[in-house]
N, C-alpha and C positions, 0 to 999 in steps of 0.2 A: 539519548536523543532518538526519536521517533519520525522517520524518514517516509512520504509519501513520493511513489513512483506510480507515474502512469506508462503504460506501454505507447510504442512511439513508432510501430507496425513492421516492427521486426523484434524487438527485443521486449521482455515485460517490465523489465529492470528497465525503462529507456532515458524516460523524461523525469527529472528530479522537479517535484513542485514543491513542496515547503516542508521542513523541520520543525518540528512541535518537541517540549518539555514532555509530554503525557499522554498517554494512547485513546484517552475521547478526545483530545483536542485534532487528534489526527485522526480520525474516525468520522469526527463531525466535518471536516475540512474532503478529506475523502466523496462524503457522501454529497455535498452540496458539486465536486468538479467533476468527479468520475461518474459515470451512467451504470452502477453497479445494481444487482439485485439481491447479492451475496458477500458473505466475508466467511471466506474459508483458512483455518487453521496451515497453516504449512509444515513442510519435514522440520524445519530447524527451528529452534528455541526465538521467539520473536521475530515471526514469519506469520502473514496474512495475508490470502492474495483476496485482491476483488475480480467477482466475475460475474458473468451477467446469466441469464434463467438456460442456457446453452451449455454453461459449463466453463464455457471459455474464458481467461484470465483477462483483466480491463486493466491491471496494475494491482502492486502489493504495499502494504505498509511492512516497515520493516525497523528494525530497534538494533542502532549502531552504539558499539561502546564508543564513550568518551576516552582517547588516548590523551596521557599526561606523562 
């Protein structure tokens, strides 16, 4: 599951916006609510932060296991 997080002016992780099956659906979803100009790679395995031409982080996509 493919987790979209915008920052909520403290935290980058803040605001949960919606869950996607698949990482363009959460890309394409990303791009239309967040005011991003970038999609940078992150430290951990299934980490993406958006940031805008400053550098500065807008929110991250992020890929949660499914626990069963």
């Amino acid at each position: 599951m493919w987790e979209v997080w915008q920052w909520n002016g403290q935290y980058i992780k803040g605001d949960l916006l919606k869950k996607f099956k698949n990482k363009s659906a959460a890309i394409k979803h990303a791009d239309k609510v967040i005011k991003h100009d970038r999609v940078v790679k992150g430290d951990q395995k299934g980490e993406f932060y958006l940031e805008d031409n400053g550098g500065i982080p807008m929110g991250m996509i992020v890929r949660e296991e499914q626990k069963s």
